[in-house]
Structures are given as structure tokens and as C-alpha cells.
FIVEX-961316 format. One record per residue: residue in three letters; x, y, z of N, C-alpha, C, O in turn. Coordinates in steps of 0.1 Angstrom, whole numbers, plus 5000, padded with zeros to 4 digits. Layout:
<lumtors>
 residuo   nx   ny   nz  cax  cay  caz   cx   cy   cz   ox   oy   oz
     ALA    X    Y    Z    X    Y    Z    X    Y    Z    X    Y    Z
...
</lumtors>
This chain:
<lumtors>
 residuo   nx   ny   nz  cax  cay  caz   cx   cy   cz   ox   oy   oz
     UNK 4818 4994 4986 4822 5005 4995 4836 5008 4993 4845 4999 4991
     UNK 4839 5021 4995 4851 5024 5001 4855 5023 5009 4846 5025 5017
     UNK 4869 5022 5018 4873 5023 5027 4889 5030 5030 4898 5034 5023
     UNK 4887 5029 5042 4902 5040 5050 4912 5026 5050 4909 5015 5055
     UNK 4921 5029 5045 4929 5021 5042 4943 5024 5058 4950 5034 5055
     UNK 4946 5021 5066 4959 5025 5075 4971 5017 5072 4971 5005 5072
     UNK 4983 5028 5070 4996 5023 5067 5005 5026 5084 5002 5032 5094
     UNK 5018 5018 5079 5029 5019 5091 5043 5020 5079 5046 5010 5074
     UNK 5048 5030 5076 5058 5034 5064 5073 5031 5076 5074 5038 5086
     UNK 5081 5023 5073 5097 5025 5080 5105 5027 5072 5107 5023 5060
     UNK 5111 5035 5077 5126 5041 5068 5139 5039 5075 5141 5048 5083
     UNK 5147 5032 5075 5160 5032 5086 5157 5031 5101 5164 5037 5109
     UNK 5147 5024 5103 5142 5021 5118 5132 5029 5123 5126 5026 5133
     UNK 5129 5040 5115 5117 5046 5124 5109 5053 5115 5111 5060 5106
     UNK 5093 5047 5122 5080 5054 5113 5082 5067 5110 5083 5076 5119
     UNK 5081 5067 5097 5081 5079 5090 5074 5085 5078 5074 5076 5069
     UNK 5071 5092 5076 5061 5098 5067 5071 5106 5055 5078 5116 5057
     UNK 5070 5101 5044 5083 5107 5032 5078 5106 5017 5071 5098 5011
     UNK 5086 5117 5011 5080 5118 4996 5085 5106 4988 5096 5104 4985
     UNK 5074 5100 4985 5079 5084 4978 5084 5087 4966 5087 5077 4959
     UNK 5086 5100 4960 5091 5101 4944 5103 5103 4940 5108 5100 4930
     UNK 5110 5113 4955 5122 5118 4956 5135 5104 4967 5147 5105 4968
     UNK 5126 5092 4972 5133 5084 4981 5146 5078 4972 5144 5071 4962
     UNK 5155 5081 4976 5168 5073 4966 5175 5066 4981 5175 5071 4992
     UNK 5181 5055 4976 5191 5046 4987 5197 5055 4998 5196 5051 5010
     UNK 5203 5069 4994 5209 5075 5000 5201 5092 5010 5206 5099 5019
     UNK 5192 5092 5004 5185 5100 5008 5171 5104 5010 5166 5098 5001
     UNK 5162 5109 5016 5146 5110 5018 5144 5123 5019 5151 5129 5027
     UNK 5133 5130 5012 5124 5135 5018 5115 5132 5030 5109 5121 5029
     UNK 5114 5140 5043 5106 5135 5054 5096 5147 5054 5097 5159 5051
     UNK 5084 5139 5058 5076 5150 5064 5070 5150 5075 5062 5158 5079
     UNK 5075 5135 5080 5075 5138 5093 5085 5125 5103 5092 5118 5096
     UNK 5084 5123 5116 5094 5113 5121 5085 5109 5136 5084 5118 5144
     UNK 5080 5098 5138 5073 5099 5149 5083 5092 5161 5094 5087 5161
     UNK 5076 5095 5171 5086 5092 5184 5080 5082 5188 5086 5076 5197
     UNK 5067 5075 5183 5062 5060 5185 5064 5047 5174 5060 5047 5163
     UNK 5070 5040 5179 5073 5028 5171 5063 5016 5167 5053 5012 5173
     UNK 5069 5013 5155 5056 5006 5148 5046 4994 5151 5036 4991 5144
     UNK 5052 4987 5164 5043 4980 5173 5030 4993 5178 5018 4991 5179
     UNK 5033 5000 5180 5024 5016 5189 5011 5013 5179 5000 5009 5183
     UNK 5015 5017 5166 5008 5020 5160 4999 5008 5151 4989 5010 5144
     UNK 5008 4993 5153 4998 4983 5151 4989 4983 5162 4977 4983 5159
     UNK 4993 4983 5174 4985 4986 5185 4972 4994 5185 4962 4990 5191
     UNK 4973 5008 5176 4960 5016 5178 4950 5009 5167 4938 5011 5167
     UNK 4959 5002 5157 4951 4999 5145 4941 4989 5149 4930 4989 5143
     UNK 4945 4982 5158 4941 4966 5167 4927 4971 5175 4915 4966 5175
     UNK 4932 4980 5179 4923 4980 5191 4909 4994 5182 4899 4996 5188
     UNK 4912 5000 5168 4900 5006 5166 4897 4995 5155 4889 5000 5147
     UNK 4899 4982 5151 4897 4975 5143 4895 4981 5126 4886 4982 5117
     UNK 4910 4986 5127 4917 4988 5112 4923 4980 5111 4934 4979 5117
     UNK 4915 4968 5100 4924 4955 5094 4925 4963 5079 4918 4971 5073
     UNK 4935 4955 5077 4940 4955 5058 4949 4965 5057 4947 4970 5046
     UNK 4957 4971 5063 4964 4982 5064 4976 4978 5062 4980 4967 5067
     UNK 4984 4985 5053 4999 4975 5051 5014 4983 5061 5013 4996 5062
     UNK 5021 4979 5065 5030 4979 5068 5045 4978 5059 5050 4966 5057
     UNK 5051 4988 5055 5064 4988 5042 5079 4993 5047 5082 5004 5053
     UNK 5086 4985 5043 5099 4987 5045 5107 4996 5040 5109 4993 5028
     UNK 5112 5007 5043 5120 5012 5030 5137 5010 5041 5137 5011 5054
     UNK 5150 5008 5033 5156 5011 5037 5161 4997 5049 5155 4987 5052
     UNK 5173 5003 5054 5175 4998 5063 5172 4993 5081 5166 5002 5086
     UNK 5174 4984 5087 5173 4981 5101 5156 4984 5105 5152 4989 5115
     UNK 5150 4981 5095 5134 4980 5102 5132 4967 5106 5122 4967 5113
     UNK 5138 4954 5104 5133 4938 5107 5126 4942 5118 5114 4943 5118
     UNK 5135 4943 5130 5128 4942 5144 5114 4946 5145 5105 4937 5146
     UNK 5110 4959 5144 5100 4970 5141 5089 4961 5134 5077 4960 5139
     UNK 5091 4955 5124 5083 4946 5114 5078 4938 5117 5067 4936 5114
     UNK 5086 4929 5125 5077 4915 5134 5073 4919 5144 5063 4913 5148
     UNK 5079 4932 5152 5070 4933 5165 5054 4941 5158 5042 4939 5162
     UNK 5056 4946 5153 5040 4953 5144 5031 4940 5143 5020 4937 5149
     UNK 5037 4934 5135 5033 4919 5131 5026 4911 5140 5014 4908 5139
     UNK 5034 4907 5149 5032 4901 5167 5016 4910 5172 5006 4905 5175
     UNK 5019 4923 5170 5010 4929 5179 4995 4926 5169 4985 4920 5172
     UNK 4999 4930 5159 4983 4928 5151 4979 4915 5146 4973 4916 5136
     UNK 4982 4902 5150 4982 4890 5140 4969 4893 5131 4958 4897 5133
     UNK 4977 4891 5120 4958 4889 5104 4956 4907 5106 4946 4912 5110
     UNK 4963 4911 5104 4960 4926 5108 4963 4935 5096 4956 4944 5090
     UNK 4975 4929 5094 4983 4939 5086 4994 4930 5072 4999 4918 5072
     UNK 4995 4936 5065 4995 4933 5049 5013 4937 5050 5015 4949 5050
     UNK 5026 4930 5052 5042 4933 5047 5045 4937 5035 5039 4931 5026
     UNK 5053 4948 5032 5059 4950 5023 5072 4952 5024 5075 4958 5035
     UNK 5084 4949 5013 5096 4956 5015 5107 4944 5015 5111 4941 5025
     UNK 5112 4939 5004 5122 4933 5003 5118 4912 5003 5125 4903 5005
     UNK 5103 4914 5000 5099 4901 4997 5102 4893 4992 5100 4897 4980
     UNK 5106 4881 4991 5110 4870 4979 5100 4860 4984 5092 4859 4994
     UNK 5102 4851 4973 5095 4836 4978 5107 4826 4989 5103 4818 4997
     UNK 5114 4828 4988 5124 4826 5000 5120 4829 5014 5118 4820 5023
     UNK 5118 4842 5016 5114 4845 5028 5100 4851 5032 5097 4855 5043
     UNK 5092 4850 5019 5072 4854 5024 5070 4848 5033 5063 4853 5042
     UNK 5074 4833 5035 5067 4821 5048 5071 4831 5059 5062 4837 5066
     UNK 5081 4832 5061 5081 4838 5074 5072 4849 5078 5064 4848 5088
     UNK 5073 4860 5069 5062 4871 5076 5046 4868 5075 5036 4875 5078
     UNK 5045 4856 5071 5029 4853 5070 5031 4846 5085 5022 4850 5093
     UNK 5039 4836 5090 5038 4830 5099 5041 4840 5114 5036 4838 5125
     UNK 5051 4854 5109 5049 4861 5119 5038 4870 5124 5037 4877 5135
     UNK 5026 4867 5108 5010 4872 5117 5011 4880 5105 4999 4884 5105
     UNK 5017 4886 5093 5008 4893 5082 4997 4883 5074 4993 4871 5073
     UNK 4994 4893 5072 4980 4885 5064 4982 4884 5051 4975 4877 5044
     UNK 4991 4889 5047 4990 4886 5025 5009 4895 5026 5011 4903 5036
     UNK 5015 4895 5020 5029 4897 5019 5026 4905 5004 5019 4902 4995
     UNK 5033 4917 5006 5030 4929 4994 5043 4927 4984 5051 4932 4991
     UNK 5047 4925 4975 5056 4927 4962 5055 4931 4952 5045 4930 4944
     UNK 5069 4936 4948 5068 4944 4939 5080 4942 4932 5079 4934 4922
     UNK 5094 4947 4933 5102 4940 4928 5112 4927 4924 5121 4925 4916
     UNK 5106 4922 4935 5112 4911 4933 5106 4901 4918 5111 4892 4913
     UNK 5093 4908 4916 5087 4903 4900 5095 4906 4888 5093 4903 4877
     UNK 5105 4915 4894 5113 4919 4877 5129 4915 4879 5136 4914 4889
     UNK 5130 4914 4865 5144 4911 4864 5148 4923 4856 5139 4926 4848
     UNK 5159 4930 4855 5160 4938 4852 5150 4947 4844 5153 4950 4833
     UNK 5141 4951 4848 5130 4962 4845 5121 4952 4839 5109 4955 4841
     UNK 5123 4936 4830 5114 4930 4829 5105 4925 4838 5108 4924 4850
     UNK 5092 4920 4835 5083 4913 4844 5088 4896 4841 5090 4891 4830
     UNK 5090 4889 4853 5098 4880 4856 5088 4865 4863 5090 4860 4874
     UNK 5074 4858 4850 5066 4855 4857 5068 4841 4865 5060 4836 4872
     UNK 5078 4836 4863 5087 4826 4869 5088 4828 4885 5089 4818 4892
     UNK 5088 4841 4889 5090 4847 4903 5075 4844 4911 5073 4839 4922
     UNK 5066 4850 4902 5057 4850 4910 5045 4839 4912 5036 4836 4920
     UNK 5052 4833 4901 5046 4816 4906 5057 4810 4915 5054 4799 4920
     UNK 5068 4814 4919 5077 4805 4930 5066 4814 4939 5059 4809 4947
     UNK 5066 4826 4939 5058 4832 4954 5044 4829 4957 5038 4834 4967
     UNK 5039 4819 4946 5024 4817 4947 5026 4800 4955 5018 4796 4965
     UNK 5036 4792 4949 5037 4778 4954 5041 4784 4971 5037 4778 4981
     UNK 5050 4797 4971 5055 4795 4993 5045 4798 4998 5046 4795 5010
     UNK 5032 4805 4995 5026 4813 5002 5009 4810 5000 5000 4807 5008
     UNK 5008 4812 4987 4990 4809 4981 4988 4821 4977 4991 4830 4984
     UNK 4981 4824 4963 4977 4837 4960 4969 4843 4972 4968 4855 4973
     UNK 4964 4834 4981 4951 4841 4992 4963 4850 5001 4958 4859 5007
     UNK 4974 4849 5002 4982 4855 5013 4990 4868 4997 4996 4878 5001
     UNK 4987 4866 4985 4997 4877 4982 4989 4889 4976 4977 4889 4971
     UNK 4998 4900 4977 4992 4915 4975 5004 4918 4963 5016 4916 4966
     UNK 5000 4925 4948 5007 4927 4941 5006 4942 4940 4995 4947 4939
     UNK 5018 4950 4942 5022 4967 4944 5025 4967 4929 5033 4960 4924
     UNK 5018 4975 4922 5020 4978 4913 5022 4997 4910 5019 5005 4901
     UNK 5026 4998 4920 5033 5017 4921 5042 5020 4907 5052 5015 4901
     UNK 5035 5031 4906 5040 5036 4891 5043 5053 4893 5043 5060 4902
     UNK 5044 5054 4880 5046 5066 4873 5039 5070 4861 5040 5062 4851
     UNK 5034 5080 4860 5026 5085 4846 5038 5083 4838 5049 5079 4841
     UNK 5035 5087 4828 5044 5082 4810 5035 5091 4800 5026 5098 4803
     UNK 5040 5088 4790 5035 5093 4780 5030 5079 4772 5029 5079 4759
     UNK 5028 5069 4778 5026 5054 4776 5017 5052 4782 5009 5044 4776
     UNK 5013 5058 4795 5007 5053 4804 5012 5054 4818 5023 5060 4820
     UNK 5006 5051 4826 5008 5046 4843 5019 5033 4842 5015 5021 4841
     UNK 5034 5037 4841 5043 5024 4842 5051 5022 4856 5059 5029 4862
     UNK 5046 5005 4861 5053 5004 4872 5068 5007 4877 5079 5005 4872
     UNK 5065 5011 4886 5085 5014 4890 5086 5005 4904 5077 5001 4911
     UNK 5099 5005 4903 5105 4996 4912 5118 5001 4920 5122 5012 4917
     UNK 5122 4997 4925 5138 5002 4936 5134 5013 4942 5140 5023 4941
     UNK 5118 5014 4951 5120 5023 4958 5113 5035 4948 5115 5047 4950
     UNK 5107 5031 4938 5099 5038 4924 5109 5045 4918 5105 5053 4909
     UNK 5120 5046 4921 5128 5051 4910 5135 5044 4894 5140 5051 4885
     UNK 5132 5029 4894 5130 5027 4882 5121 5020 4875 5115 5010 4878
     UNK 5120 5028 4863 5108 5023 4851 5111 5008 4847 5121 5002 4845
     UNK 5096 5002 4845 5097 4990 4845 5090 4991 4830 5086 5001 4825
     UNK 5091 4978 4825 5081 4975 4811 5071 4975 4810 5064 4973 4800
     UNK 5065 4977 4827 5053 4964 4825 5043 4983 4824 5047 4995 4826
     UNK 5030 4979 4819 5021 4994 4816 5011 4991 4822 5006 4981 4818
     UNK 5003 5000 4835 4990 4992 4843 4977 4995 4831 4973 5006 4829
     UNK 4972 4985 4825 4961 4986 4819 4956 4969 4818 4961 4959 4821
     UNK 4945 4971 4813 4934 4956 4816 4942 4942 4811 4938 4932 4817
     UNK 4952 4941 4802 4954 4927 4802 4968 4928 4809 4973 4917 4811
     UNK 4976 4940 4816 4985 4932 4829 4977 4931 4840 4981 4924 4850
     UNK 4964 4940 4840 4955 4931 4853 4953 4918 4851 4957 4909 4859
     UNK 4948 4917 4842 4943 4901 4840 4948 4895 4840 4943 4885 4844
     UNK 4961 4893 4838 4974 4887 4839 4977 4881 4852 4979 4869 4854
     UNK 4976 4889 4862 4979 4889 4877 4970 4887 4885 4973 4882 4895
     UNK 4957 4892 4882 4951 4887 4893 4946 4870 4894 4942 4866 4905
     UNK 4947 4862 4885 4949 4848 4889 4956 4844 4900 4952 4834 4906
     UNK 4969 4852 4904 4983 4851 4911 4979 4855 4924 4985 4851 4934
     UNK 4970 4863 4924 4968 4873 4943 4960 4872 4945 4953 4864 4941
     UNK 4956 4885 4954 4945 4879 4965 4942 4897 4966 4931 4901 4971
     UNK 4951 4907 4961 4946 4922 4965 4957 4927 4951 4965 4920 4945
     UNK 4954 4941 4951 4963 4951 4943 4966 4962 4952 4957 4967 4959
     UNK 4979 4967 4953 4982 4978 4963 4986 4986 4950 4991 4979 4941
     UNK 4985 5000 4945 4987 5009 4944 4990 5023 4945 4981 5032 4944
     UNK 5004 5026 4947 5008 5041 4952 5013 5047 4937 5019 5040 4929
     UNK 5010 5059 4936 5013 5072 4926 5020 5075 4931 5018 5077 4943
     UNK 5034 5076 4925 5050 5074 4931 5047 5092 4932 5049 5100 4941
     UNK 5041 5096 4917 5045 5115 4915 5039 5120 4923 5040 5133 4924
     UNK 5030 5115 4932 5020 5123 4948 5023 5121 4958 5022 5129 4967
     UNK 5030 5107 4960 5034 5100 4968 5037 5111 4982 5046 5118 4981
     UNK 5028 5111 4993 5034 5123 5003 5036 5135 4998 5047 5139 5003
     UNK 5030 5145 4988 5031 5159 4985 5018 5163 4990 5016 5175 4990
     UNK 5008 5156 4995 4998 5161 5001 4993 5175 4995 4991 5186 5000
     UNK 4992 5170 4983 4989 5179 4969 4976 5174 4961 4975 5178 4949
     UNK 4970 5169 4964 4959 5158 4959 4962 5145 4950 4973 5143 4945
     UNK 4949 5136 4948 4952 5125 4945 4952 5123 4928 4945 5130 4921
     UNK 4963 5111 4922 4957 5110 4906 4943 5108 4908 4939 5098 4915
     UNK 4934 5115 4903 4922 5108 4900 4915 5103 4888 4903 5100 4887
     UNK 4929 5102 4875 4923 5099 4867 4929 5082 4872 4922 5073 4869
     UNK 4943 5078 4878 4946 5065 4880 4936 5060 4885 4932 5049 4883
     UNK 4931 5069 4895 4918 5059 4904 4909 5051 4897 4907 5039 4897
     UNK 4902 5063 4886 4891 5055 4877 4898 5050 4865 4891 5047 4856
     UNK 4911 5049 4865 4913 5036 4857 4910 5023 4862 4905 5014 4856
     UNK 4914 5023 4876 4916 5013 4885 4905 5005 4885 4904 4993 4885
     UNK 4895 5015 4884 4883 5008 4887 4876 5001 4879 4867 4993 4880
     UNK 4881 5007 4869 4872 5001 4854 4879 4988 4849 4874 4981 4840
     UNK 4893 4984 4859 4902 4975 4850 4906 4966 4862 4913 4956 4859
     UNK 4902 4967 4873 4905 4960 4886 4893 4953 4895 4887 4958 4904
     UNK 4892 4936 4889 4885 4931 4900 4886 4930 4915 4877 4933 4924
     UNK 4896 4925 4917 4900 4922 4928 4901 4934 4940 4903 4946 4936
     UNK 4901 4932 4954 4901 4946 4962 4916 4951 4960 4927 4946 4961
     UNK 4911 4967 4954 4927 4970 4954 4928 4983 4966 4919 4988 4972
     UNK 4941 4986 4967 4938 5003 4977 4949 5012 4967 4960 5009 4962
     UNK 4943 5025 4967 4954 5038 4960 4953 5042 4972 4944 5044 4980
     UNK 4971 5045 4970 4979 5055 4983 4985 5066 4968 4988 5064 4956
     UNK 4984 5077 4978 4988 5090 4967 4983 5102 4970 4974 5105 4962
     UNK 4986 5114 4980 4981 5121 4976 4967 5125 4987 4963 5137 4987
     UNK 4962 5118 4993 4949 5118 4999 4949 5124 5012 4953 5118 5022
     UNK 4945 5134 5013 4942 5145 5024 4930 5145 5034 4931 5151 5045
     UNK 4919 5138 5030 4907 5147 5038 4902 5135 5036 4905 5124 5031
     UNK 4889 5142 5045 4871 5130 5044 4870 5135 5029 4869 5125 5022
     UNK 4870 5145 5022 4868 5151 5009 4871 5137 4997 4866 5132 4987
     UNK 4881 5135 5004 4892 5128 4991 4886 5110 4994 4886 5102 4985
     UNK 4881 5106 5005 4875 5097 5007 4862 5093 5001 4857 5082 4998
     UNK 4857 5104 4998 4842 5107 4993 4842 5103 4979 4834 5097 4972
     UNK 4858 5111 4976 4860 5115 4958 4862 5103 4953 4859 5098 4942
     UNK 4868 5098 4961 4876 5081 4959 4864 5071 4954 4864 5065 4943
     UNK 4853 5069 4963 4841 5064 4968 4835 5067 4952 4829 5058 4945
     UNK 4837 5083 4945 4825 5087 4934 4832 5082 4919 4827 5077 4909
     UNK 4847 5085 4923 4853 5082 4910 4855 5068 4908 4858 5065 4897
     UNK 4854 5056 4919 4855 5044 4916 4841 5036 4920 4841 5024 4922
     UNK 4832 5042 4920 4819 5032 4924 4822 5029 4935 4811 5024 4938
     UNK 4829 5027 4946 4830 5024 4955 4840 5008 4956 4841 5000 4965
     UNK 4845 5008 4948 4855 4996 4943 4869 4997 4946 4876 4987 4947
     UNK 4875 5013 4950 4889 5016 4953 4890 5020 4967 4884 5030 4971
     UNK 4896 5013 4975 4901 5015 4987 4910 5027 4987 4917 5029 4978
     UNK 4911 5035 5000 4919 5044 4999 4932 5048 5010 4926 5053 5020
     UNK 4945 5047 5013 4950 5049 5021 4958 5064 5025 4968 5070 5019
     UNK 4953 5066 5031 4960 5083 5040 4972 5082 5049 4972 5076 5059
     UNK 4983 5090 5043 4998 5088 5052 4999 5101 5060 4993 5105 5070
     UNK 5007 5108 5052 5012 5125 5057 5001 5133 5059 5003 5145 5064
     UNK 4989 5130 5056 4979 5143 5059 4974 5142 5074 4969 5151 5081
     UNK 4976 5124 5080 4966 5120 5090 4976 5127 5102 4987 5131 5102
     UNK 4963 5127 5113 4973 5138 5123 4978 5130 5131 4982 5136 5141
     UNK 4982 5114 5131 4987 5108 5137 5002 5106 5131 5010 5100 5139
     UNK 5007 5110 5117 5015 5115 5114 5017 5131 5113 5019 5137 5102
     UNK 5015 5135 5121 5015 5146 5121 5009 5157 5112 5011 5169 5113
     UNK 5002 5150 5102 4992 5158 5093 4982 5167 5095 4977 5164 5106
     UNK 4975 5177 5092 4968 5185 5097 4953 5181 5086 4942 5186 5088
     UNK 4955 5172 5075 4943 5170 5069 4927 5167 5075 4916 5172 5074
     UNK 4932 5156 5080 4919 5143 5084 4925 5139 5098 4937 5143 5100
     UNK 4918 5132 5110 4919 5130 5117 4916 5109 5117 4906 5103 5112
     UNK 4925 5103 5122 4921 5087 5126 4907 5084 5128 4900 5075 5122
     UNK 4902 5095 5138 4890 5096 5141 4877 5096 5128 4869 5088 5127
     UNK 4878 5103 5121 4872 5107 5109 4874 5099 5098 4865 5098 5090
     UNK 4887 5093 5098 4883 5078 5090 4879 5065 5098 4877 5054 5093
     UNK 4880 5067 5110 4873 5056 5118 4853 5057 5113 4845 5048 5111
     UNK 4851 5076 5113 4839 5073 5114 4835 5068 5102 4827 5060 5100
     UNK 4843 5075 5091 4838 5070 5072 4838 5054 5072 4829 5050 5065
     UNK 4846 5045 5077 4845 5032 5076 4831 5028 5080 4823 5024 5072
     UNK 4828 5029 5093 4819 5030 5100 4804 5035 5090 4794 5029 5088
     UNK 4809 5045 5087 4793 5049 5076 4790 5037 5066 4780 5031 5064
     UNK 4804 5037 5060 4806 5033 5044 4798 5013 5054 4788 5008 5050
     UNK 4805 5007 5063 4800 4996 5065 4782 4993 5070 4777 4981 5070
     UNK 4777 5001 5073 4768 5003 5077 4755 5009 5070 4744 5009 5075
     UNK 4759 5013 5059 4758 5017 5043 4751 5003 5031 4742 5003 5023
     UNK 4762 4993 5035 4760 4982 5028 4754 4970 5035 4752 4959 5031
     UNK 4754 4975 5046 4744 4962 5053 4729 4961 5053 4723 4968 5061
     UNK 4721 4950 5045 4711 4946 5044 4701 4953 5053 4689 4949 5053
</lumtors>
């Protein structure tokens, strides 16, 4: 099955909804700024039972925001943003369920697999989520890093899957070039994904509607999870409604039961 994937995005202290292609240290695209904070919104996730939904740092002064999210959903919600094996113990112990990374795997644009076995000894592949957010190429779909503004070595196809999934426990992937343009999704990354990805992964990118949940569902067999940011109307989106991927979960679970 597919499913609705729910995120909580922080940028400089407050949930916000922004173009992940154009984000540089100094500046963002927004497309939107909520006046509820990221406990609020672990809260609604809690109480309509949207687990697996990640939670990502961008930027500065989100810590607080991060553990109180955390606190509110324990096993709820998936960290991202500035992870090392240094400090994963902690956000697993503050109630995430799997710790998301991404650059901290590279050393200068290389892939760095020394890292991600120190992050498999703090934590357990069962707690880790590998973000492998990219950029098309003329190579391929190549991971980026710093906030997806730089190109890494590594190229997503079947033997850097296989590579990694011994290491984790999920695959997070966002289309850095959709990233919040609420312009539709890669769909040819999807059905790569699917053809090359055991493990549960989710694509963020792009995803507007019940439409795009459907498409997600046809182009991956039902193998690609899907997460909705800027379109949902709880970010002030006009696409899809919480509601309407509450009910698709709902279908899609009830779908596969015996």
C-alpha cells in the first residue's frame, strides 16, 4: 500500500513550508509561516494516528520546537537535521522513532562509510532513516547535501541501494528541483524508487492532491510512500485537505486487510 506520509519542516524557529531548491544558509523561499508550533502539530498527528511522519531542521534555533514535537508524539515521528552519531542517542531517547541523515554521511561530497557505521553502532539500523534527496543530472538522480545545494558523488540507482539498506531501517526521499513548487511530482524518480528500493521508503516532492496519492500508489505498486507539505491546508495549501489523506490511509489500510 501507499500511504500519506505527515511532515513538521522548521526553519529558524518556526514551522514553515519553503522551496527546498532555492534554501541557502542565508535565505528561503516561503510559502508559507504557521502561527502554530511544532508541538501543535505533533499533537494533531497523535491524536489522528499519523505515525512515520518526519520532523526536519533547517536552519537555526529549532532544538526547543524539536524535543517538544518529540515529547508530544513519542515513536511518532522520524528527526532530521544536523544528525551525527554523537548526538542520534539523544533524539531517539527524546521519543523519535528512527533519526533521518544525510550529510553527515559525506565528507566533502564523498560518501563517508565509516560514518554510517559509527551511526549504526549509537543507534541500530532499526532506529535509522537514510535521506537520500537529490537532483536530476545528466548522470542521473545525484544526492545533495547542505540544505540540497551541494552535489554529492553518490548517484541513486540499485547498487547504492544495496549498499545502504543493510545500514537502515527506511529511505526518505525529497526532489530537491519540486521541493515546494507545488508543480507536480518526479514521477519518473518514483518508479525508479520502486523498482530499486526494498525497504519502506517515502518521496516528498511536489505532491498536491488525493490525485497524486493515487499516481504514487500506480507508478510504485504500492511500494512508495508519499509526503504532502505546501499543498496540505494545514499549511495553508489549497490542494488536499488532512482530512482526505486521513481518509486515503484509511482506504489504502483496509484495502490490505485479510
Amino acid at each position: 500500500m501507499s500511504i500519506f506520509r505527515p511532515c513538521i519542516d522548521l526553519h529558524n524557529g518556526l514551522v514553515k513550508q519553503i522551496v527546498g531548491g532555492k534554501l541557502t544558509p542565508d535565505s528561503a523561499i516561503v510559502n508559507h509561516v504557521s502561527p502554530n508550533d511544532a508541538a501543535y502539530f505533533a499533537s494533531l498527528y497523535r491524536e489522528k494516528d499519523l505515525k512515520g511522519g518526519h520532523i526536519i531542521s533547517l536552519g537555526k534555533d529549532n532544538q526547543d520546537q524539536v524535543f517538544s514535537a518529540l515529547k508530544t508524539f513519542p515513536g511518532g515521528l522520524q528527526y532530521g537535521g544536523g544528525v551525527t552519531a554523537k548526538n542520534a542517542e539523544a533524539y531517539i531517547e527524546a521519543g523519535a522513532s528512527h533519526v533521518i541523515v544525510t550529510s553527515y554521511l559525506f565528507d566533502q561530497g564523498s560518501f563517508a562509510p565509516e560514518r554510517l557505521q559509527e551511526l549504526e553502532r549509537a543507534v541500530g539500523k532499526e532506529h535509522i532513516v537514510i535521506d537520500l534527496s537529490c537532483r536530476k543530472s545528466n548522470a542521473g538522480w545525484i544526492v545533495s547535501t547542505d540544505r540540497w545545494q551541494t552535489l554529492t558523488e553518490l548517484v541513486i540507482d540499485a547498487k547504492t541501494i544495496r549498499s545502504l539498506e543493510a545500514h537502515c531501517n527506511e529511505f526518505l526521499i525529497h526532489s530537491a528541483d519540486v521541493e515546494g513548487l507545488q508543480a507536480g511530482m518526479d514521477e519518473e524518480l518514483i518508479s525508479l524508487l520502486a523498482t530499486i528500493c526494498n525497504l519502506p521508503t517515502t518521496y516528498a516532492g511536489g505532491g498536491r492532491s488525493v490525485e497524486d496519492l493515487k499516481r504514487t500508489k500506480f507508478l510504485s505498486g504500492g511500494n512508495i510512500d508519499l509526503t504532502i507539505g505546501s499543498a496540505l491546508d494545514i499549511f495553508g495549501g489549497r490542494g488536499i485537505t488532512l482530512q482526505e489523506c486521513i481518509d486515503w490511509n484509511q482506504g489504502e489500510q483496509t484495502e490490505t486487510r485479510p
